[in-house]
DRENLUMDO-143085 format. One record per residue (C-alpha): residue in one letter; x, y, z. Coordinates in pm, 1 decimal. Layout:
A	X	Y	Z
...
# end
This chain:
X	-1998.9	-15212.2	6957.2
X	-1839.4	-15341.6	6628.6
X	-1520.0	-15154.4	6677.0
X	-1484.9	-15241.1	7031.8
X	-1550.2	-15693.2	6926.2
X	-1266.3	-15596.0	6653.7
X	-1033.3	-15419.9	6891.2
X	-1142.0	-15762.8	7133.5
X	-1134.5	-16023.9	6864.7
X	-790.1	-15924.8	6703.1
X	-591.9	-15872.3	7008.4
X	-286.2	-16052.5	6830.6
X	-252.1	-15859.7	6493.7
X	-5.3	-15585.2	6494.2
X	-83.2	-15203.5	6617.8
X	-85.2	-15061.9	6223.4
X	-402.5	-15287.9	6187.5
X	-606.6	-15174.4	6480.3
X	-848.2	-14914.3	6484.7
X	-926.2	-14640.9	6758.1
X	-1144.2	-14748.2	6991.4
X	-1444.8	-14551.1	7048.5
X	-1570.5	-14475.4	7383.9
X	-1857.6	-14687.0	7498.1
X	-2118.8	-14674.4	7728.3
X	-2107.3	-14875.2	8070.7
X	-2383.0	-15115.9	7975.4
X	-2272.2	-15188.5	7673.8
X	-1938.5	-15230.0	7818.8
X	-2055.0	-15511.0	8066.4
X	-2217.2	-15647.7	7763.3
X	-1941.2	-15694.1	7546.0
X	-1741.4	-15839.3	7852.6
X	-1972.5	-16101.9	7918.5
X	-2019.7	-16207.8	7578.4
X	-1641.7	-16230.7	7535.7
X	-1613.7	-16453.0	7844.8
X	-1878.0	-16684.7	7698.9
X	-1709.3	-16695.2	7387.3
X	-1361.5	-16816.5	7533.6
X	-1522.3	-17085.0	7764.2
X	-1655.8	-17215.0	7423.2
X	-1286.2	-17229.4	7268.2
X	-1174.8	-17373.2	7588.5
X	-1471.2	-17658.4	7558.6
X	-1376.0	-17745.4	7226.2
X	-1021.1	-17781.7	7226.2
X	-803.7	-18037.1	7412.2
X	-616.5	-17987.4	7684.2
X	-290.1	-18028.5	7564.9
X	-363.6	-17775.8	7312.9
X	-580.1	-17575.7	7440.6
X	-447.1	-17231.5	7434.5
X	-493.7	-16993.9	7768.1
X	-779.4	-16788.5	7801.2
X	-723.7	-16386.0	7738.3
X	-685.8	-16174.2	7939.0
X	-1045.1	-15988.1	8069.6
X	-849.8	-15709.8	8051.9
X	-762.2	-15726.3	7677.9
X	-1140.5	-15832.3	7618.2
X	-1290.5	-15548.4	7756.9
X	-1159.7	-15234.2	7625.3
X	-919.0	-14967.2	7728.4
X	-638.2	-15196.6	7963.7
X	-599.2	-15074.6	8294.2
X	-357.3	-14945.5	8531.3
X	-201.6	-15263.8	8705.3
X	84.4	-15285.5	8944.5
X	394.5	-15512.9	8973.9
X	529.6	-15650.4	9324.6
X	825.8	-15485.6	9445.8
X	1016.0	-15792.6	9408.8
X	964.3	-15923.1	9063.8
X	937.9	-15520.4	8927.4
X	1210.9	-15627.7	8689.0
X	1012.7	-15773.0	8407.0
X	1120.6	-15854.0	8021.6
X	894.7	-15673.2	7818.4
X	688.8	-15839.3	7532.2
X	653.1	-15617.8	7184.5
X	363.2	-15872.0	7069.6
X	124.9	-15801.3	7356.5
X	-13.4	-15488.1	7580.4
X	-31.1	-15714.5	7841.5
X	148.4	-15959.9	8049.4
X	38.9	-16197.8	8311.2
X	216.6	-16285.4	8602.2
X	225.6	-16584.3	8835.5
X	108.1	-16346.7	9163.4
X	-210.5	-16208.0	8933.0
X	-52.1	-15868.5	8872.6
X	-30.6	-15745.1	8531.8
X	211.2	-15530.9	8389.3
X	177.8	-15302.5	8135.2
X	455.4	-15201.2	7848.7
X	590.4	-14854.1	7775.6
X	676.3	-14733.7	7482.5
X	988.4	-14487.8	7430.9
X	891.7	-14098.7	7407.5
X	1197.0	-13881.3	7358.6
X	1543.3	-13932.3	7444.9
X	1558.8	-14308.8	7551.8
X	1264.6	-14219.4	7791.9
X	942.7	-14481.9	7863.7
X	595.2	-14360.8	7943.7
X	267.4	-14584.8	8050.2
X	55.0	-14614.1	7761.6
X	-262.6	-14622.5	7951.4
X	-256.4	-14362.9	8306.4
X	-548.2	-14351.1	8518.2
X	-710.4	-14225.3	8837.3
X	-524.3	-14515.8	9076.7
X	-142.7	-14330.4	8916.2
X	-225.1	-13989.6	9054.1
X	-306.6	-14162.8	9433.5
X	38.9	-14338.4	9440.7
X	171.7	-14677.6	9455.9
X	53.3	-14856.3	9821.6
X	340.3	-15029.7	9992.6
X	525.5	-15261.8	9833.2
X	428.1	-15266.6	9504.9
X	550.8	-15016.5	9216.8
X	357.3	-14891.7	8954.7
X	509.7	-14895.5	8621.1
X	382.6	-14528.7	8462.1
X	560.5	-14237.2	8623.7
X	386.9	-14064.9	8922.9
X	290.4	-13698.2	8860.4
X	435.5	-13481.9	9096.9
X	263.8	-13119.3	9222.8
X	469.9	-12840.6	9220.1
X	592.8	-12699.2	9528.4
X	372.8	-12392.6	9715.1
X	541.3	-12063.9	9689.2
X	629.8	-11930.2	10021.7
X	429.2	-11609.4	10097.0
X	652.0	-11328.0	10050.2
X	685.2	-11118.1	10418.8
X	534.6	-10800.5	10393.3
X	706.4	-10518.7	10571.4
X	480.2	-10299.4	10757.7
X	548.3	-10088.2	11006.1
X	491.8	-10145.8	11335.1
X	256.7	-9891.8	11373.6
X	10.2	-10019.7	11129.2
X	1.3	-10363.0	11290.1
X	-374.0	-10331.1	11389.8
X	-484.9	-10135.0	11066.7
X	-334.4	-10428.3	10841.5
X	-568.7	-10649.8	11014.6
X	-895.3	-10456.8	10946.9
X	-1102.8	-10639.5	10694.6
X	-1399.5	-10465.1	10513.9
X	-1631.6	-10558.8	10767.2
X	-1420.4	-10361.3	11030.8
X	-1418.1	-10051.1	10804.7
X	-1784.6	-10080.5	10789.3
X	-1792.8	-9933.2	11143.3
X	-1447.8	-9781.5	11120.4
X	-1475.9	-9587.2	10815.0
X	-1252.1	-9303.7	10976.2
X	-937.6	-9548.1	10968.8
X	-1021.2	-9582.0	10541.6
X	-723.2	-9403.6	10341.7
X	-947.2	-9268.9	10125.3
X	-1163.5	-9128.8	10353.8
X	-872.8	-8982.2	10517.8
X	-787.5	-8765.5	10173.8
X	-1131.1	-8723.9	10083.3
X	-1234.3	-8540.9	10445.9
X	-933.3	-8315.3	10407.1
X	-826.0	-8231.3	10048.8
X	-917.7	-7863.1	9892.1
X	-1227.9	-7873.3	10212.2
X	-1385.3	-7607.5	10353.7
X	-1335.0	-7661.1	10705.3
X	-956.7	-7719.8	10681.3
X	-948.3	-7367.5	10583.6
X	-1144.0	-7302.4	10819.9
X	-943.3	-7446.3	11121.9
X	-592.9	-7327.1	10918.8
X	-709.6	-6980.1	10949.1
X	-866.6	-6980.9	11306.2
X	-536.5	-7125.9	11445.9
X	-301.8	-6863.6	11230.0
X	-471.0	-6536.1	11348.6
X	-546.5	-6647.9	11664.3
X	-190.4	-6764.1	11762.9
X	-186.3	-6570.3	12099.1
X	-464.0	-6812.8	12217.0
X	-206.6	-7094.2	12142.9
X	146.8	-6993.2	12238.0
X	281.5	-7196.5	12546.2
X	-20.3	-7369.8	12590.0
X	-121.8	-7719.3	12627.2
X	-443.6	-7774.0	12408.8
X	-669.5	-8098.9	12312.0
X	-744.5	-8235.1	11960.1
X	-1068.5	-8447.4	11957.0
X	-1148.9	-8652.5	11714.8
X	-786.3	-8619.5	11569.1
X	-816.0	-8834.6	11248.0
X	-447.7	-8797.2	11051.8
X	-334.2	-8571.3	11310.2
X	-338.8	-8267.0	11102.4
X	-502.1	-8024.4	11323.8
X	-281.2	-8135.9	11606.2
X	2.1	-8057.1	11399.9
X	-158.5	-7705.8	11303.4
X	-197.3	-7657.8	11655.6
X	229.1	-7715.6	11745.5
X	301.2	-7515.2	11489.1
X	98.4	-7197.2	11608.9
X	284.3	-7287.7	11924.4
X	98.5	-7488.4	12129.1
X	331.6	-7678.7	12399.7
X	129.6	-7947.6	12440.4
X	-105.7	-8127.5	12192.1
X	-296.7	-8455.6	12293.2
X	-481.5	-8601.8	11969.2
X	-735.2	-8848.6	12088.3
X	-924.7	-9015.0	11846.8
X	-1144.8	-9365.4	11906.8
X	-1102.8	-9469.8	11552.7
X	-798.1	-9653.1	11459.9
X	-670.5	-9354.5	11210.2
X	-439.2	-9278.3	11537.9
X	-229.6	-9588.5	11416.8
X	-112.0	-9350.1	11096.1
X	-151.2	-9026.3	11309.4
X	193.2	-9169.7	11497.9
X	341.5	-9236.0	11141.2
X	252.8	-8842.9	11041.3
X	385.6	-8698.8	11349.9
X	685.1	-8886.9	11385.4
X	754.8	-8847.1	11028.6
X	725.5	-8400.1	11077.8
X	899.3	-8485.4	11383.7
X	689.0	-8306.1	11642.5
X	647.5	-8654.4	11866.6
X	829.8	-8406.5	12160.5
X	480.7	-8175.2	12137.7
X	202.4	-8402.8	11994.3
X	119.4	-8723.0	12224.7
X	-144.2	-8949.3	12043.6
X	-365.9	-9112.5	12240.0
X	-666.9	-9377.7	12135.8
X	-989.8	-9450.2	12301.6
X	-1319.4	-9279.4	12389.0
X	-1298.9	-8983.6	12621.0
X	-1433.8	-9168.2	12920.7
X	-1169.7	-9419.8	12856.6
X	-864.8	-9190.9	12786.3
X	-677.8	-9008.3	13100.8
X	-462.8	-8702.6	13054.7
X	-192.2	-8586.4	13329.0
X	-328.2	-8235.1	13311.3
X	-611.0	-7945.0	13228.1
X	-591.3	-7812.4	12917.0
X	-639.2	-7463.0	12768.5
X	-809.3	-7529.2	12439.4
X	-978.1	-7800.6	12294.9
X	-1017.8	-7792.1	11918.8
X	-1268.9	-8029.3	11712.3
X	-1405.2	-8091.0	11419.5
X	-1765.9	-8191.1	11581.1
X	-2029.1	-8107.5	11355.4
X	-2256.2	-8349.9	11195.7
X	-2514.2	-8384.0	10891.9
X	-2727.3	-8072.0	11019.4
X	-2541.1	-7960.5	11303.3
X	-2658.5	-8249.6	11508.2
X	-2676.4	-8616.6	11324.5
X	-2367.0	-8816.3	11371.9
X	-2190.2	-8531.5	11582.8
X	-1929.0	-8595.9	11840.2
X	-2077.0	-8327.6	12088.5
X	-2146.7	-8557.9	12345.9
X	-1792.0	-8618.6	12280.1
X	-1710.5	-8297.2	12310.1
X	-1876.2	-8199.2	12627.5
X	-1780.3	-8438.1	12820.2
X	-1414.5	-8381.5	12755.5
X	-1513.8	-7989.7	12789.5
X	-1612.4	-8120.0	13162.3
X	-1351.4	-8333.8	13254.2
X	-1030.9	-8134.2	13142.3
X	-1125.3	-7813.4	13010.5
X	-1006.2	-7511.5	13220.2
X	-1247.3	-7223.1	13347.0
X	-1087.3	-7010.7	13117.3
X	-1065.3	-7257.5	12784.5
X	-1174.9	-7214.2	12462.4
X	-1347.0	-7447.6	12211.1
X	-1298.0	-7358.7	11848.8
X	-1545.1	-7354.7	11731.0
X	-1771.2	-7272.7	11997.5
X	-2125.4	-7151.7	11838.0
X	-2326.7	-7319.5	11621.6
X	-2641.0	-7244.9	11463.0
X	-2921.2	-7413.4	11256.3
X	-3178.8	-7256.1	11017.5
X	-3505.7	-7356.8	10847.3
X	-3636.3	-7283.6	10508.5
X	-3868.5	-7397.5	10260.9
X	-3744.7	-7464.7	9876.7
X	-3879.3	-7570.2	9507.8
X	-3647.7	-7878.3	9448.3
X	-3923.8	-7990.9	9219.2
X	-3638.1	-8181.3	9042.4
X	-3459.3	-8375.2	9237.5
X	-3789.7	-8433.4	9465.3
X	-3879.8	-8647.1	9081.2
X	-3533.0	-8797.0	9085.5
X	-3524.7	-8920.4	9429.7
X	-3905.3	-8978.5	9556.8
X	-4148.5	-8941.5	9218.0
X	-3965.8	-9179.7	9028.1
X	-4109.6	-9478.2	9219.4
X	-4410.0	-9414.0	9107.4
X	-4395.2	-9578.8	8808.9
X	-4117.1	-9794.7	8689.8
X	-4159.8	-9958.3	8350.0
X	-4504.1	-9976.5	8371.3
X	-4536.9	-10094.7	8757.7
X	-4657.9	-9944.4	9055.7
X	-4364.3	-9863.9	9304.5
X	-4561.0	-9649.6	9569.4
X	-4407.6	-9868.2	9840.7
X	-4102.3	-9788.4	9735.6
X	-4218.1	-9420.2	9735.0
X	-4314.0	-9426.3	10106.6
X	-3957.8	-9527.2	10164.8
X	-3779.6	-9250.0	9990.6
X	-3968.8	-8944.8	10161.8
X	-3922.2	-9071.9	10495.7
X	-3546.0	-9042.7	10441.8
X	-3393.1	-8712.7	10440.0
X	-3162.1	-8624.7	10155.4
X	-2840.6	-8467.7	10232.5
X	-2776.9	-8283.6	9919.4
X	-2623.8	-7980.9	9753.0
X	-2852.1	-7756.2	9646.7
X	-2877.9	-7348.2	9528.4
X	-3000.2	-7042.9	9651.3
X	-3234.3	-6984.9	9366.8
X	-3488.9	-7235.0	9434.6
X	-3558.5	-7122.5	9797.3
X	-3895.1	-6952.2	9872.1
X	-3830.9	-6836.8	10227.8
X	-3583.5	-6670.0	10448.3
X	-3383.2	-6828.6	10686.6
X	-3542.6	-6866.8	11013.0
X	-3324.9	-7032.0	11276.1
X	-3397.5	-7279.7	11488.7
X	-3133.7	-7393.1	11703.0
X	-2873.1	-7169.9	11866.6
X	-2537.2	-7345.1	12077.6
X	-2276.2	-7214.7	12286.5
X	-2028.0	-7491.6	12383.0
X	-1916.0	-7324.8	12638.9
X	-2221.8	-7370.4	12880.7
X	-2416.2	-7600.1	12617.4
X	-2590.1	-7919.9	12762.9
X	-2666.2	-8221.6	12643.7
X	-3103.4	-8114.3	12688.8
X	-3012.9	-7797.1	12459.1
X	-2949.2	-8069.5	12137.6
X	-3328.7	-8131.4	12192.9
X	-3506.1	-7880.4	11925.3
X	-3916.5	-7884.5	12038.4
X	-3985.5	-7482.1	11950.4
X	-4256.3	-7270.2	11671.4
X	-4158.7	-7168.3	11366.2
X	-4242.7	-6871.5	11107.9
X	-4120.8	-6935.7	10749.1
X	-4148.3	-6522.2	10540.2
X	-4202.2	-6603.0	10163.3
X	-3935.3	-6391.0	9952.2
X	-4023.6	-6602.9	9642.8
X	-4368.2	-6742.7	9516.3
X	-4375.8	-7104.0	9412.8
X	-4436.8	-7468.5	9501.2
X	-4318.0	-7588.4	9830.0
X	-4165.5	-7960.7	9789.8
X	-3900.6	-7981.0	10052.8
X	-3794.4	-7818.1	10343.9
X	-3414.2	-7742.9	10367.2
X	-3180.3	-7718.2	10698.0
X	-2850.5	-7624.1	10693.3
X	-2568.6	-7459.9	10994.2
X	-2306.9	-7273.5	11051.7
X	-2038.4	-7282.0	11333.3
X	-1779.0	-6957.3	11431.6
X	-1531.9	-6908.4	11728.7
X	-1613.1	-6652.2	11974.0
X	-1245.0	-6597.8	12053.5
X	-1127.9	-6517.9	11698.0
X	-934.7	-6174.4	11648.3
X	-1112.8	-6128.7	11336.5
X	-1464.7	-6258.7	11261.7
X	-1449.2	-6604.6	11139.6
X	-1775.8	-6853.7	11006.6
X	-1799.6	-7168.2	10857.7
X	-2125.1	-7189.5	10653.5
X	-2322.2	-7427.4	10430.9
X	-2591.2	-7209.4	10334.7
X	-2677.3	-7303.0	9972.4
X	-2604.2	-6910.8	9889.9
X	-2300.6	-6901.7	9900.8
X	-2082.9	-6997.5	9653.6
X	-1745.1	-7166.1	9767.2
X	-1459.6	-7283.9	9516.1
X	-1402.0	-7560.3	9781.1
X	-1559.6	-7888.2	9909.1
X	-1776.2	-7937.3	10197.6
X	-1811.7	-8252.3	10435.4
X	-2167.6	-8108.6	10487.6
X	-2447.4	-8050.5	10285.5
X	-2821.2	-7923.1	10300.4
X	-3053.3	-8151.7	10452.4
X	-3340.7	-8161.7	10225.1
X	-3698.1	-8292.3	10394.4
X	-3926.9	-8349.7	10096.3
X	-4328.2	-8322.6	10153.5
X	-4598.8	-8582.9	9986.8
X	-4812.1	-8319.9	9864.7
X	-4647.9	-7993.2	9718.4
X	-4840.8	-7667.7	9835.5
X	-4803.2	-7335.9	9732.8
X	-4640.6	-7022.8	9934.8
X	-4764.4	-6687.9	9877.7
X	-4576.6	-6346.1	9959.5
X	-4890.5	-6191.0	10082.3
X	-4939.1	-6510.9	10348.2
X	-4801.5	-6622.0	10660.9
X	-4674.5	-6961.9	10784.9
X	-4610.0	-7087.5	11085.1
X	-4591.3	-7420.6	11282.7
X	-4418.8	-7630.1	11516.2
X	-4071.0	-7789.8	11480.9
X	-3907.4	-8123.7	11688.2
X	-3572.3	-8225.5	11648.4
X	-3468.4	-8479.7	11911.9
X	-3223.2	-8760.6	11953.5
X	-3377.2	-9117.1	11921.2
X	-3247.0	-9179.1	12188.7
X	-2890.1	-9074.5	12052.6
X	-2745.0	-8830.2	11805.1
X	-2693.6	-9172.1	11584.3
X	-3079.4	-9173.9	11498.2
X	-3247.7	-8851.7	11538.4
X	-3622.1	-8786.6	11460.8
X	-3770.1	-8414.4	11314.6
X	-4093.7	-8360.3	11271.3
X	-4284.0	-8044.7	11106.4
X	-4645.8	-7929.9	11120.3
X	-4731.8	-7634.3	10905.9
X	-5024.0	-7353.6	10838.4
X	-5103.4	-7084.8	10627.1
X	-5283.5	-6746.2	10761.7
X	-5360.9	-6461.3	10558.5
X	-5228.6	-6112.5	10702.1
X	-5559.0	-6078.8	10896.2
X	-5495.0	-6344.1	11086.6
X	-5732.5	-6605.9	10924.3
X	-5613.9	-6988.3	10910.2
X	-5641.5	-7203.3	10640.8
X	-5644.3	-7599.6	10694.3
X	-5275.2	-7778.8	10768.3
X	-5036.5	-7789.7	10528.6
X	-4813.8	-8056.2	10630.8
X	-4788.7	-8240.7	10918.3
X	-4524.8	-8485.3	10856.0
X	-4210.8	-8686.6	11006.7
X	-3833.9	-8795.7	10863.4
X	-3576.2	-9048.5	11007.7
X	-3220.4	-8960.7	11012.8
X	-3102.1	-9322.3	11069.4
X	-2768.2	-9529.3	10918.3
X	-2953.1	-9843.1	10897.3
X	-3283.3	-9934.5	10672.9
X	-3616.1	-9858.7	10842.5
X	-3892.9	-10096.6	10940.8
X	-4239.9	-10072.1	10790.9
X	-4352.2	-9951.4	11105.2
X	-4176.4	-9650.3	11135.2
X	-4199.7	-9598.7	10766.3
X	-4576.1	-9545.5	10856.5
X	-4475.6	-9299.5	11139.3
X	-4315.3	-9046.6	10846.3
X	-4565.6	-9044.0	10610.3
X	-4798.2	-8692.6	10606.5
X	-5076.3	-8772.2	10842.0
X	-5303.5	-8530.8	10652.7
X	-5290.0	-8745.7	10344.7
# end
């Protein structure tokens, strides 16, 4: 408070002799202006009025001077060297500048009220900061077929994943299936020559393209995702637009002038049947398909076994158990109702394959994707059961040459797979015997749609005579995209524990 009464009480002395004010708090800031006020009302008392000097400013009482404006008409103004602060006859102050630079003035003191602009007619004397101008956007050239993909925002990928670039490159580079569909179409280009075929689920348009180029007249790719917006870019740009016509929409939206001869279609799904576009698929085998068609491919199969996967069963499910000291079980209950779609190997299976599902596309219905049949599981290896494992495979019925597309964990392929084993772990491990039998009841259903399906397994031993020992599982799994409820988290667990 002392250096703000000096900075007050010597208002006349020169700048060299003033000291830097300190900043103050608002209290003691209306305290020092009152007591400065009563102060010069006592000079004013004792003086006479012919000598009497004028009162000082507030301004120059109180501190820091503040930004004050000038009327438009008397903005010219000498300046006084001896003083921060004139008064006017109208009540506005003005306030010097000193020089900075080359001959130019600045404001000593700038505030808030500079940055909001002078109001009309009046001029403030400190220069006005000025924003700099917004950069126009620069145009973006895309081309017109992308229009609708540039739009997409994450959220529409979310339930458009197909139309991602780098889901585009990741379903088809160094995959199994594209050499697959590469060879089917080479060997088997009698089945193609002259004729007009159909291209579900077309993604990128590559097997369209495969298709013209075994000789197909006509190709329509028809795709409900918006990947058909680049599929026009790719077969414009290998300049086969004459042979493949691109179409987009769901099949009961889309209408083609004619029959076709062939339909080709990448429809299988996370164990043959989750997420698969055979409804798809059948009804476009119903509404254009020719009594004579083909599908490729056209048979499909699923198989059941039982594996030791003691390993990852601790990675993925035991782990909850305990968790730096805490009790996860909840958690637990979670992870085995989820199947795992993972890549496993042949050496930790127990059983043989025993299959459980067998399709024909040709006269399949929608009731034959409902799996409700028994089950026999031959042990080849001794060991603890802690999964069981499903996996498919698909071939084409018209090949020249015997063609399959597997994912049984056996085999060992240099190239990638879109597929995996589905891996259904148990709560309780049990142990499998060569010299016993097991068998037991399998469902696989839709619930109510290939989008969420529902598989259930109940399980006994038997010795070779025939005698039965108690259950050994009797236990459901979700295949669902979204998180499960409590509710039917309680539906999966093993009802015999």
């Amino acid at each position: 408070m002392s250096a703000h009464h000096n900075k007050a009480t010597t208002c006349g002395k020169s700048d060299a002799s003033r000291r830097k004010q300190k900043p103050i708090s608002l209290s003691a800031f209306h305290a020092q202006l009152e007591k400065a006020q009563s102060k010069a009302n006592k000079n004013k008392a004792s003086s006479s009025p012919a000598t009497a000097s004028p009162p000082a400013p507030i301004s120059a009482l109180a501190g820091p001077p503040a930004l004050t404006a000038v009327p438009a008409s008397n903005a010219t103004v000498k300046t006084d060297k001896e003083s921060n602060v004139k008064s006017l006859s109208n009540g506005y102050h003005k306030i010097n500048k000193i020089p900075i630079g080359n001959s130019t003035t600045k404001s000593k003191a700038v505030t808030a009220d500079s940055l909001r602009g002078a109001r009309r007619g009046l001029c403030y004397s400190s220069q006005r900061v000025r924003s700099c101008p917004r950069l126009p956007t620069p145009t973006r050239d895309v081309p017109h077929e992308l229009q609708t993909v540039d739009r997409m925002t994450s959220s529409d990928f979310r339930h458009d994943f197909a139309a991602h670039l780098e889901n585009m490159r990741t379903w088809q580079k160094n995959q199994d299936h594209m050499r697959f569909f590469q060879l089917a179409m080479h060997e088997n280009r009698h089945l193609f020559a002259g004729k007009t075929i159909l291209n579900l689920t077309c993604g990128t348009g590559t097997l369209a393209l495969m298709a013209a180029r075994a000789g197909a007249k006509t190709v329509f790719a028809v795709d409900h995702s918006q990947v058909t917006d680049y599929a026009r870019l790719v077969v414009k740009a290998n300049k086969m637009q004459h042979i493949v016509k691109v179409l987009h929409g769901r099949v009961e939206d889309v209408k083609l002038p004619q029959r076709v001869d062939g339909i080709v279609c990448n429809w299988m799904g996370q164990c043959l049947l989750y997420e698969s576009e055979l409804m798809q698929l059948i009804q476009a085998r119903d509404r254009w398909l020719k009594p004579d068609g083909f599908i490729l491919p056209d048979l499909g199969a699923l198989y059941l076994l039982a594996g030791a996967e003691q390993l990852l069963k601790n990675e993925r499910c035991n782990w909850w158990l305990d968790v730096y000291g805490f009790n996860m079980n909840a958690m637990r209950r979670y992870a085995l109702a989820e199947p795992r779609f993972v890549r496993t190997k042949g050496e930790h299976l127990l059983t043989l394959a025993h299959k459980v599902l067998s399709l024909d596309l040709r006269t399949a219905s929608r009731e034959d994707f409902q799996i409700d049949r028994e089950i026999r599981l031959k042990v080849q290896k001794e060991g603890y059961c802690e999964c069981f494992v499903l996996y498919f495979d698909v071939s084409f019925s018209r090949a020249h040459l015997p063609l399959k597309l597997s994912c049984n964990p056996c085999l060992n392929s240099p190239l990638k797979s879109l597929w995996h084993q589905t891996l259904l772990f148990v709560e309780q491990p049990f142990i499998m015997r060569t010299s016993s039998i097991y068998t037991g009841h399998l469902t696989f259903r839709p619930w109510p749609n290939l989008q969420r399906m529902k598989i259930s397994i109940e399980l006994v031993g038997s010795t070779a005579d025939g005698i039965q020992w108690k259950p050994l599982v009797r236990k459901s799994w979700h295949l669902t995209s979204r998180f499960q409820t409590v509710e039917e988290v309680a539906q999966c667990q093993d009802l015999l524990n």
